[in-house]
C-alpha positions as CSV (number, residue, x, y, z in Angstrom):
1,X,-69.9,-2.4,29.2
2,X,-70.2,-0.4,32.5
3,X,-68.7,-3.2,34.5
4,X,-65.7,-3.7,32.5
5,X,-64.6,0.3,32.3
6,X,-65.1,0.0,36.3
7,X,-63.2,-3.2,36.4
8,X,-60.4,-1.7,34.3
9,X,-60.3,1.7,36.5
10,X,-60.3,-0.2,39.4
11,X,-57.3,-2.1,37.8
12,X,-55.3,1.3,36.7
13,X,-55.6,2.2,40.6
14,X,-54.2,-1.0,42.0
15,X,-51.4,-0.9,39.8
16,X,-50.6,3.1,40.3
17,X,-50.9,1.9,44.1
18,X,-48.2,-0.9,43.5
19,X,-45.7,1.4,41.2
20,X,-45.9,3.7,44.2
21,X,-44.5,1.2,46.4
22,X,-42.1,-0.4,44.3
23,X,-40.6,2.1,41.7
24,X,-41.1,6.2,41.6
25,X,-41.2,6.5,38.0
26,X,-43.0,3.4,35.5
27,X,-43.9,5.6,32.8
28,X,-42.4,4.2,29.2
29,X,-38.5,5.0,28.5
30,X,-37.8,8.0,26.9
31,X,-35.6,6.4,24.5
32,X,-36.6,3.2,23.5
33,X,-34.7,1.2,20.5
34,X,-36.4,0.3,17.5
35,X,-33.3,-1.6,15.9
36,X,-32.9,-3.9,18.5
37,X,-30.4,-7.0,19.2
38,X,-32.6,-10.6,18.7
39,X,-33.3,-12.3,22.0
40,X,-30.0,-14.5,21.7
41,X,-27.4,-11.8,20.7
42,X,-24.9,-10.8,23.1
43,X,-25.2,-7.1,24.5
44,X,-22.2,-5.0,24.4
45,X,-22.1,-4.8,27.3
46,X,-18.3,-4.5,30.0
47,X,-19.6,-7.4,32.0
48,X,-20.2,-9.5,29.2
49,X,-16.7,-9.3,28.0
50,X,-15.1,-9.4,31.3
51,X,-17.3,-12.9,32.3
52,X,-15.9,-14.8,28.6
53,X,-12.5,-13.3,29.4
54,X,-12.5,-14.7,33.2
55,X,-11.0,-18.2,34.2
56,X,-13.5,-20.9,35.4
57,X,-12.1,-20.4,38.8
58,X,-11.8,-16.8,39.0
59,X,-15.9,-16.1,38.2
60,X,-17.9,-15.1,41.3
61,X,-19.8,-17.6,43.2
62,X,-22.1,-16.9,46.1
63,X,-22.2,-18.9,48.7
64,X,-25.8,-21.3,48.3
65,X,-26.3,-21.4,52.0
66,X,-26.0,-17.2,52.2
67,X,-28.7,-14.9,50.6
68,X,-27.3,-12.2,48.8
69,X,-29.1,-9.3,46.6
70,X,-28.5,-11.8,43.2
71,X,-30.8,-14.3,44.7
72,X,-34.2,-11.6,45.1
73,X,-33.1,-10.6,41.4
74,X,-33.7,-14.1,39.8
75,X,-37.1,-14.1,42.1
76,X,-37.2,-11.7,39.7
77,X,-36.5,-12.7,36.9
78,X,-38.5,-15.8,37.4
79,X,-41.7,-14.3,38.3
80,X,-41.6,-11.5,35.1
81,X,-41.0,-14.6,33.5
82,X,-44.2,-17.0,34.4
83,X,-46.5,-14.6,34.8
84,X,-45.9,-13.2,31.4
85,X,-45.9,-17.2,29.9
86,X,-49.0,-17.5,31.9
87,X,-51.0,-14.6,30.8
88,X,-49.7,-15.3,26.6
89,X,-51.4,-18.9,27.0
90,X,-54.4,-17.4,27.6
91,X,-54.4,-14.5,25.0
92,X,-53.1,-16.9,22.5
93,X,-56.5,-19.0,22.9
94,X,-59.1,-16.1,23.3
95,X,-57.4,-13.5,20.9
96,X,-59.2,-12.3,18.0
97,X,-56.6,-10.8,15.7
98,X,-53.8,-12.5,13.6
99,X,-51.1,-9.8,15.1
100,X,-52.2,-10.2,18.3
101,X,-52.3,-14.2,18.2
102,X,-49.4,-13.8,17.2
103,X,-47.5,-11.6,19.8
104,X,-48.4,-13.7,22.2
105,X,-46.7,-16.9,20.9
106,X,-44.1,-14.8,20.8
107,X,-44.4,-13.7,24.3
108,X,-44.3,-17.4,24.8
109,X,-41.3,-18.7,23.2
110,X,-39.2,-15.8,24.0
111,X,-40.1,-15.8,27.9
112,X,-39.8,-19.4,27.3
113,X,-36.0,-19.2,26.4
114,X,-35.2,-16.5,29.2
115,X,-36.4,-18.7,31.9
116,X,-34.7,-21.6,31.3
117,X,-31.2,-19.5,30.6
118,X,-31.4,-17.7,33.4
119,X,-33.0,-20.8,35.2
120,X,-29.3,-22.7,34.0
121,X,-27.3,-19.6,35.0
122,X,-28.6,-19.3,38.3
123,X,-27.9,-23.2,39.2
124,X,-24.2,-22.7,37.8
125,X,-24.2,-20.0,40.3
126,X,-25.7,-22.2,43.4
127,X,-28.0,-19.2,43.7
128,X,-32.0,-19.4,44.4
129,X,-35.0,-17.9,43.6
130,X,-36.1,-15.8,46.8
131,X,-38.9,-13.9,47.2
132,X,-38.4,-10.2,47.9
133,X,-41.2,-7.3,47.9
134,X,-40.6,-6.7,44.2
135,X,-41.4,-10.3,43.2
136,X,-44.5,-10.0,45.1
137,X,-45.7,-7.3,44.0
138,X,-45.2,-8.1,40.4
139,X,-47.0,-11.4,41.0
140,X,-50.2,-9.5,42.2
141,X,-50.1,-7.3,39.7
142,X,-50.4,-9.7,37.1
143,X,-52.6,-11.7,38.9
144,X,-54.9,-8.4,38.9
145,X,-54.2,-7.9,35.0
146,X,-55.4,-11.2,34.7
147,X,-59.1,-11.4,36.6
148,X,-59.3,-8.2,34.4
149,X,-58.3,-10.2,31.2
150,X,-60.4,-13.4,32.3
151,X,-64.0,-10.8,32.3
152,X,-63.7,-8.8,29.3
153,X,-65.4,-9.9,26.6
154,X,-63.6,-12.0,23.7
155,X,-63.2,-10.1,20.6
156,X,-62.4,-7.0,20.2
157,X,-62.0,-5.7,23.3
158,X,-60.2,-8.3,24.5
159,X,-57.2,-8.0,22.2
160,X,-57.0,-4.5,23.5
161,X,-57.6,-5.0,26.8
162,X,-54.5,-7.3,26.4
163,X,-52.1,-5.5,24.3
164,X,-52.7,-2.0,26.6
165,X,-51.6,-5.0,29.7
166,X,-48.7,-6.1,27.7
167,X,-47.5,-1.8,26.9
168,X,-47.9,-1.1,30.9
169,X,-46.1,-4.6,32.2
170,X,-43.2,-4.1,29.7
171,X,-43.0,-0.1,30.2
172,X,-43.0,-0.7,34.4
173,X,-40.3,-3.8,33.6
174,X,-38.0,-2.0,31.6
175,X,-37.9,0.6,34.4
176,X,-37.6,-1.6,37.1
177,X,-34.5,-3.0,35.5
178,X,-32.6,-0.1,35.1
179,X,-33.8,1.5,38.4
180,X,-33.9,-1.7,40.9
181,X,-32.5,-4.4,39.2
182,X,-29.0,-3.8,37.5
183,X,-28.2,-1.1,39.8
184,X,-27.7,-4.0,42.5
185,X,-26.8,-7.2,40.5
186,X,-23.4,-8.5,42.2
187,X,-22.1,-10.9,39.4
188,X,-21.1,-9.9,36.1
189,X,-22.9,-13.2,34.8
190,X,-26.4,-11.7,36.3
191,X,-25.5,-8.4,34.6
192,X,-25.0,-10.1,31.3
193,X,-28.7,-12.0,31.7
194,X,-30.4,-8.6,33.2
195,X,-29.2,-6.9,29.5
196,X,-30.4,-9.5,27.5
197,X,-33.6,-9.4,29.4
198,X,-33.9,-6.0,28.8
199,X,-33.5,-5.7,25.3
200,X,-35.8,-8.0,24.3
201,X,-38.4,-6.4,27.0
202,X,-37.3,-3.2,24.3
203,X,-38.1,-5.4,21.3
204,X,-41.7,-6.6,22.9
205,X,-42.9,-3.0,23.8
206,X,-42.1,-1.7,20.5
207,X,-44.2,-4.2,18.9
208,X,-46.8,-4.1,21.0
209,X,-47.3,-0.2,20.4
210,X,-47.5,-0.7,16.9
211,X,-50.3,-2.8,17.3
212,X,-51.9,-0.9,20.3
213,X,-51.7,2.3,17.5
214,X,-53.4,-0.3,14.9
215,X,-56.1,-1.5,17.3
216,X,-56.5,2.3,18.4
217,X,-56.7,3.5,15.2
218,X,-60.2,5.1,14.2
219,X,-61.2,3.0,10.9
220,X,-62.2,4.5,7.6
């Protein structure tokens, strides 16, 4: 028990160390929707309209032998992406709890369906998947989250060890999107996947702190 409060504090410092470098402010959003659009609906959003309402010919198109700002984002994208599949494989196994079994088949399929539309969108676009600082540091972070995951013990702790994981990584995502993300993303096309992404990064927080607040709760 000793070794897996250490192991966890020791985590909580690498990550604060990370945040530090990458973003000045992960804490949850202040405003976070709990009637939220399903992963495949269509945000309201002005770039959204204005891509559907664009000719073929007139859309954007970096050049694929160029590097521009839209290729670190889908890095990204991609990396948020495979690390959260990754780490829902292994909680789906080793989880205890019904809800929590099955949040992470949802983590899964949804994650699933992002990658490979934002995978297609990207190869319409001729862009790649480059690495940047962000990606990198969201890779180690996981990685981190996961030795964690891999040593505590199955049961109990480890759906909360898991679900408090899944409430920080969405939280620090969510911020990172409106903060490093959108604020740079060139093509209205990548603006229309970056809303979609975050709304259903909204959708998976808010169902994770219900069941962090059920797995919290003292029992009577």
């Amino acid at each position: 028990m000793h070794h897996r409060k250490t192991s966890l504090l020791t985590l909580s410092l690498v990550l604060a160390a990370a945040c530090s470098r990458t973003s000045p402010d992960t804490v949850p959003p202040s405003q976070v929707s709990t009637d939220l659009p399903a992963t495949n609906a269509k945000p309201d959003d002005p770039a959204a309209v204005a891509v559907a309402a664009m000719p073929e010919d007139a859309k954007v198109k970096a050049p694929p032998e160029s590097m521009t700002n839209d290729d670190e984002i889908f890095g990204v994208l991609n990396v948020m992406n495979e690390e959260e599949i990754r780490m829902a494989e292994y909680a789906k196994k080793w989880a205890k709890g019904t809800r929590v079994k099955e949040y992470a088949a949802l983590m899964m399929t949804d994650h699933g369906s992002i990658r490979d539309r934002a995978n297609e969108t990207r190869d319409r676009l001729g862009l790649r998947k480059t690495d940047s600082r962000l990606r990198d540091d969201i890779r180690n972070d996981a990685k981190q989250k996961m030795e964690v995951l891999e040593k505590v013990d199955k049961g109990d702790a480890f759906d909360k060890a898991y679900i408090d994981m899944q409430v920080d990584a969405h939280a620090m995502w969510i911020n990172f999107i409106d903060t490093k993300l959108l604020p740079h993303a060139q093509m209205p096309e990548l603006r229309v996947e970056l809303n979609n992404f975050r709304a259903t990064l909204d959708r998976h927080y808010n169902a994770a702190k219900e069941i962090q607040a059920s797995l919290t709760a003292p029992k009577s």
